[in-house]
Phi, psi and omega in degrees: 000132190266145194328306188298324181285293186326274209316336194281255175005334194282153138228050181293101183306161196283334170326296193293307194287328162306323182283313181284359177257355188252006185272137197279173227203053169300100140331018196314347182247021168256157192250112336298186091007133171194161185231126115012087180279128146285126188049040170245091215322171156223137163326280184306269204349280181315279203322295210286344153286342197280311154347280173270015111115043183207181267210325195219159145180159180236152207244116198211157183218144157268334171010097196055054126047048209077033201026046150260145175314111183267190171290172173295299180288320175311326210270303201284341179323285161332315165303273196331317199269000133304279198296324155307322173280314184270037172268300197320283173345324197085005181272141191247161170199169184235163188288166171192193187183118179282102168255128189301030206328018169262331162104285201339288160297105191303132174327131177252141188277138161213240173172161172274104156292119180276144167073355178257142193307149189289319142012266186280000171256296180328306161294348206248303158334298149294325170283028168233016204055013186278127189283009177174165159210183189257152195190140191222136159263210200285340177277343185083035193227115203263134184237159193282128200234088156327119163262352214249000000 
């Protein structure tokens, strides 16, 4: 399913869909640093899978919660204990951060998951209350995936 079907599909407000599609996708912990277009292929993207030797990933945050804000200790509990599962998992990730380029929205710490399947990103999201990530296959393109 392709971005545009997700989003028909979502029951999401368009508001909300709008902001995560304008939202940059950081990557900060890969060398170099590269950011993430939604449903704009990537160069860097693909090479850092071809790097680690997979195939997918999703770009995911616990952050905020039903995409409201939280406290500050919330949001890192929540980061760590995202990153502890999917260390738990086998999953390598890289550090990252959803930024808002309007400044409205405070930056969300997130990470790159290598390999894990949109599936399984998908539970892994909802348990962590999140109304959506971002996910790339084999094309390197990374799209916005509604869970709510």
């Amino acid at each position: 399913m392709d971005t545009t079907d997700a989003n028909r599909d979502s029951r999401l407000p368009p508001p909300l869909l709008d902001a995560w599609r304008a939202t940059r996708y950081e990557v900060t912990g890969a060398a170099p640093p590269f950011a993430l277009t939604v449903d704009a292929p990537s160069a860097e993207l693909a090479a850092c899978h071809l790097a680690y030797g997979v195939g997918c990933s999703a770009f995911i945050t616990a952050w905020n919660p039903g995409a409201r804000p939280a406290a500050a200790d919330a949001n890192a509990r929540a980061g760590a204990a995202l990153e502890a599962a999917l260390h738990a998992r086998g999953y390598r990730f890289l550090a990252g951060r959803s930024v808002d380029p309007t400044g409205r929205w405070p930056a969300e710490v997130s990470v790159l998951a290598l390999g894990l399947g949109r599936a399984e990103a998908s539970a892994i999201a909802l348990a962590f209350g999140q109304a959506g990530l971002v996910y790339a296959g084999a094309d390197a393109v990374p799209r916005l995936v509604p869970l709510a």
